[in-house]
C-alpha positions in Angstrom: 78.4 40.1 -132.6 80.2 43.0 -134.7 79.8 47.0 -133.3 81.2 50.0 -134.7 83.8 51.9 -132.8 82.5 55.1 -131.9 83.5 58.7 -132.7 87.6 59.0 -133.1 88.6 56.7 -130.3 91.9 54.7 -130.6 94.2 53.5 -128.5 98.1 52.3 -128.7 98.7 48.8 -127.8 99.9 49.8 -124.5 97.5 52.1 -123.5 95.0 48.8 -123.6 97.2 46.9 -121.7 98.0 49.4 -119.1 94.4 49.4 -118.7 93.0 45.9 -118.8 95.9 45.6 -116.1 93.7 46.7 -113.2 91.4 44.0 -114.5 92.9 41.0 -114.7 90.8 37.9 -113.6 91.3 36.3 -110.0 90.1 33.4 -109.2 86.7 33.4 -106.9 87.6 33.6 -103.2 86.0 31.5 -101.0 82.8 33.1 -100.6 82.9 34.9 -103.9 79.8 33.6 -106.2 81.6 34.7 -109.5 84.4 36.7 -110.8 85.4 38.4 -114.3 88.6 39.7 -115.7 91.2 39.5 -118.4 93.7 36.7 -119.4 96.4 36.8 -121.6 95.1 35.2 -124.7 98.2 33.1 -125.5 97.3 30.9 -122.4 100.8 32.4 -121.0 100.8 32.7 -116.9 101.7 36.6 -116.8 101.9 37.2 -120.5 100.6 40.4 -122.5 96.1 40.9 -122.4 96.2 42.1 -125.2 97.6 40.4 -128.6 98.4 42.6 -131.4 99.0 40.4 -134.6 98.7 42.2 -138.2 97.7 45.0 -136.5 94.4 43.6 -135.2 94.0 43.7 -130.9 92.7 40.5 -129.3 91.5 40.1 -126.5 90.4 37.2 -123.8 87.8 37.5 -120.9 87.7 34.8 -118.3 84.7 34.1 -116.4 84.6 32.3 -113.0 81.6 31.7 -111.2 80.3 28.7 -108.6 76.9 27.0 -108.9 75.5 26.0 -105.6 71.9 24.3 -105.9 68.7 26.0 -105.0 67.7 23.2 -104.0 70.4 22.1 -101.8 70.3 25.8 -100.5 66.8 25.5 -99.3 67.5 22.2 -97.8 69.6 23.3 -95.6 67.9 26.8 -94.9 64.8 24.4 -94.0 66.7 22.1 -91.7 68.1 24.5 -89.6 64.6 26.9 -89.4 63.0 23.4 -88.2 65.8 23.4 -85.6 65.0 26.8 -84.5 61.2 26.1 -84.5 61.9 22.5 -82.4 64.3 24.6 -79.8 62.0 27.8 -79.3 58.5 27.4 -80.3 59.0 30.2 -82.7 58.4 29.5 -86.3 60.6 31.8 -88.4 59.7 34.8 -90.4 59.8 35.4 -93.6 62.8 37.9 -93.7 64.5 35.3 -91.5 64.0 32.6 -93.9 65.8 34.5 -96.6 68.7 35.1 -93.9 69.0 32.1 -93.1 68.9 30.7 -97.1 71.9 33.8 -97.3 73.7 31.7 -94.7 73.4 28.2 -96.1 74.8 29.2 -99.4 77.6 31.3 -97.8 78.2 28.2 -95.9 78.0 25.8 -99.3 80.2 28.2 -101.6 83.5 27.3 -100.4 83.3 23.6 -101.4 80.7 24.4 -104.8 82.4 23.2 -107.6 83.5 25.7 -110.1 83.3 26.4 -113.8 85.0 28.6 -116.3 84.2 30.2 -120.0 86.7 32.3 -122.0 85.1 34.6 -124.8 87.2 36.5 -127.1 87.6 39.8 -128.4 89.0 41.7 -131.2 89.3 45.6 -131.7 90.0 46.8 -135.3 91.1 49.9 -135.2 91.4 50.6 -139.2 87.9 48.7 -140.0 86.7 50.6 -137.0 85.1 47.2 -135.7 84.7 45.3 -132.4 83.8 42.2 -132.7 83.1 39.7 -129.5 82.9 36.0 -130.3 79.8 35.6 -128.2 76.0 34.9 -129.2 74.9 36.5 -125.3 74.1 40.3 -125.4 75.1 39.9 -121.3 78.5 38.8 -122.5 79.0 41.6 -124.6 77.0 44.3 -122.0 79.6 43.0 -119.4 82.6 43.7 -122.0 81.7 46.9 -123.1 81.0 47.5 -119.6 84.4 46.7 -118.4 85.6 48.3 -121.3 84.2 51.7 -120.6 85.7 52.0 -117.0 89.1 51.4 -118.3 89.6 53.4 -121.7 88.6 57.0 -121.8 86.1 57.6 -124.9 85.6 54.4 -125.4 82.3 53.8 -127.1 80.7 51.7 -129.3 77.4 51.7 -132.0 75.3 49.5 -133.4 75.8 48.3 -136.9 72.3 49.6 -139.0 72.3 48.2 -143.1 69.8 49.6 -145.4 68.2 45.8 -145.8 66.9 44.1 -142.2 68.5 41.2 -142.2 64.9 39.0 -142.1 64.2 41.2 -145.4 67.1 40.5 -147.3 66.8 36.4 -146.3 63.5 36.7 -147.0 64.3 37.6 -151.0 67.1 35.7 -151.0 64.9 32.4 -149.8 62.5 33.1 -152.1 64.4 34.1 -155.2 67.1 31.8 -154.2 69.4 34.4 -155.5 71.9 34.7 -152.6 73.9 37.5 -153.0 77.1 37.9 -155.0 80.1 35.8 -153.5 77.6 34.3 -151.1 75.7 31.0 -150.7 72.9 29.6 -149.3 73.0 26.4 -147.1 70.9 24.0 -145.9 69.5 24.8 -142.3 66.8 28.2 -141.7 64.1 29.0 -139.1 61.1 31.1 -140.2 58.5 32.3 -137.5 55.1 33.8 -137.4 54.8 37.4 -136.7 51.4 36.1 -135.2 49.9 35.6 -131.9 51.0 31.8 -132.6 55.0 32.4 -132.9 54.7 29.1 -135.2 57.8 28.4 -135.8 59.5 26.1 -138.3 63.3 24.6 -138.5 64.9 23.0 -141.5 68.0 21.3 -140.6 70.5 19.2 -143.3 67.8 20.1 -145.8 68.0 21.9 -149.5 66.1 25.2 -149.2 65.3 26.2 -152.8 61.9 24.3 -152.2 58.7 26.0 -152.9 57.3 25.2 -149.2 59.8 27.2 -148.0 58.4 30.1 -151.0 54.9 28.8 -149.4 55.5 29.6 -146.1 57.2 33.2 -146.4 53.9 34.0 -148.6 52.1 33.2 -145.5 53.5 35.5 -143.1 56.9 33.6 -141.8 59.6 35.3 -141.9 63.1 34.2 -141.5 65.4 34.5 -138.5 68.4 32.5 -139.2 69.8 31.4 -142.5 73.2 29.4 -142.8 75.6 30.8 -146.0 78.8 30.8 -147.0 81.1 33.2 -148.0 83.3 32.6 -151.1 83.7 29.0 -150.1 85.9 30.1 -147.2 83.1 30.8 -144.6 80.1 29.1 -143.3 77.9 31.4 -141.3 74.3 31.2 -139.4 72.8 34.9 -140.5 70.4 36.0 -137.6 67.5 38.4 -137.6 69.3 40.6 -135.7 72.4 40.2 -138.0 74.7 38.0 -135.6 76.9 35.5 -136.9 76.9 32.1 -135.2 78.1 28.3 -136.2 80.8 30.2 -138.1 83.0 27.5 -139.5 85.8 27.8 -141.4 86.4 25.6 -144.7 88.6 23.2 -145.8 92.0 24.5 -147.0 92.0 28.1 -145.1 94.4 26.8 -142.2 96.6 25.2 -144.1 99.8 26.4 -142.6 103.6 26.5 -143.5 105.7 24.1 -140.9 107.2 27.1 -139.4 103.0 28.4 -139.1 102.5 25.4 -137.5 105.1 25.9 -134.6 103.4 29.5 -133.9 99.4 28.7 -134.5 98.4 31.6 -132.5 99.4 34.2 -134.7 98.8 32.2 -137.6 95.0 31.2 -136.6 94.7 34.6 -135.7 95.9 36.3 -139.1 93.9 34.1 -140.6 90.5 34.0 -138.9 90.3 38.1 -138.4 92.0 38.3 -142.2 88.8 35.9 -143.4 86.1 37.7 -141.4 87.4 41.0 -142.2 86.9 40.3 -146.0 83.3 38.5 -145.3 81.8 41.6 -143.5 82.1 44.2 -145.8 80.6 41.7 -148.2 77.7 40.9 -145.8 77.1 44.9 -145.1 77.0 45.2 -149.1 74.5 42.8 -149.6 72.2 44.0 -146.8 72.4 47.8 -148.8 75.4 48.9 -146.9 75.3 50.5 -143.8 73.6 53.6 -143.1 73.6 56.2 -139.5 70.9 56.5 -137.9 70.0 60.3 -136.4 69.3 59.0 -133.3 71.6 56.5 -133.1 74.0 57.5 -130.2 77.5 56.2 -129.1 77.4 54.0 -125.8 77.9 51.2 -124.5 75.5 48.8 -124.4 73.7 49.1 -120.5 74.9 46.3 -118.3 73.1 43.2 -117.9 73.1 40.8 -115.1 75.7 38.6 -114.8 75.5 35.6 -117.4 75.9 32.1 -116.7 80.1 31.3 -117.6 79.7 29.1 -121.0 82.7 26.1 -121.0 85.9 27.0 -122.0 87.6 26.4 -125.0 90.6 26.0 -126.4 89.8 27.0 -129.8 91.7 29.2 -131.9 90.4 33.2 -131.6 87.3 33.4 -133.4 
């Protein structure tokens, strides 16, 4: 999900780090349903949070959190109001009921099993982007939130292009003239703007085939389109101008021996160096970016907490 930086922020390298400092992640205490902070992205105990490699910032967000059952919760809530009921007479109340489900998970969290998910971040400062590797608006709301408590004037803003995104795969489906430097793949969705939200999914299948022309004719319109860029990139375009299943092609990470014995900053000169030729491209051939009067600097509001995705141990984006 790619934002504009907003206004004339900017930060030094240790400014950032000075600042994610008072939010490093710690482990969930006992009775502690989740917690959210920063790690260093190298995967070094007590190294740097924030990377600087070409001049590009990266960033990683760990993501604790324990699941305890609902229905193990209730159980146990149940068993001991029937002991209260068999012991007094008294049936409990509804407001006890929720005390005592409050009680039997506090009871269950210290031996709930626990599960982690890392997303990354990167800050360009000259493009002016931030960009979080992360398909969850919660995700991002809780970065920017983070974000905005730690850096003064930081801000971000939506990307706007002249083109929607559903208009300009709707052409480019049904001229099957993909933009310049660009390709079209073979998975899409289209959906009814009706009452029916009919929706269709072509997977591993070509797409220059006149139902697809049939069906846009009819109404559907397109909310995810796979491409490629320049036969480096493979991409899943959404509606609302994500980029998801991105995939780099054969023959971009081919690295030098002494590359090889340092992949971080190799995989990470090379995936932000890829991306940050393919969106310009993108933004080109959805009429270039335009402001918006009313669009204002912010941070996104904050969500609720999302659900911690499994970690990986990719390389950054």
């Amino acid at each position: 999900m790619v934002y504009k930086l907003g206004g004339a922020w900017t930060a030094t390298w240790e400014q950032i780090e000075e600042a994610l400092g008072t939010q490093r992640f710690e482990e969930c205490g006992p009775t502690q349903e989740r917690s959210a902070g920063w790690v260093p992205p190298r995967g070094e105990e007590h190294g740097p949070l924030v990377e600087s490699v070409g001049g590009q910032y990266l960033l990683r967000l760990m993501v604790e959190s324990k699941a305890v059952p609902a229905s193990v919760v209730k159980r146990k809530a149940d068993e001991r109001a029937q002991q209260i009921e068999a012991t007094t007479g008294r049936k409990p109340g509804k407001k006890e009921i929720r005390d005592l489900r409050e009680e039997a998970k506090q009871a269950l969290l210290p031996v709930a099993f626990t599960k982690r998910g890392a997303t990354w971040v990167w800050i360009d400062l000259q493009a002016r982007r931030f960009v979080v590797d992360a398909g969850s608006q919660n995700r991002v709301d809780e970065i920017l939130s983070l974000l905005v408590k730690v850096l003064d004037g930081f801000a971000v803003q939506e990307v706007h292009t002249a083109t929607s995104a559903t208009a300009a795969m709707s052409e480019w489906l049904s001229s099957q003239e993909p933009p310049a430097g660009f390709s079209i793949d073979r998975e899409c969705e289209l959906k009814a703007t009706d009452a029916s939200k009919a929706a269709i999914r072509y997977a591993h299948h070509p797409l220059d085939i006149e139902e697809i022309r049939q069906h846009i004719a009819e109404g559907k319109l397109p909310t995810k389109l796979a491409m490629t860029w320049d036969e480096r990139v493979s991409f899943v375009l959404t509606e609302s101008m994500q980029l998801r299943k991105l995939q780099f092609q054969d023959g971009v990470f081919e690295k030098t021996s002494q590359e090889k014995e340092d992949s971080f900053d190799a995989d990470a000169a090379i995936s932000t160096g890829e991306i940050s030729r393919l969106l310009p491209g993108l933004l080109e051939a959805l009429g270039g970016e335009i402001e918006l009067v009313a669009a204002v600097e912010t941070p996104l509001p904050a969500a609720a907490a999302p659900t911690a995705q499994p970690d990986t141990e990719d390389a950054p984006f």
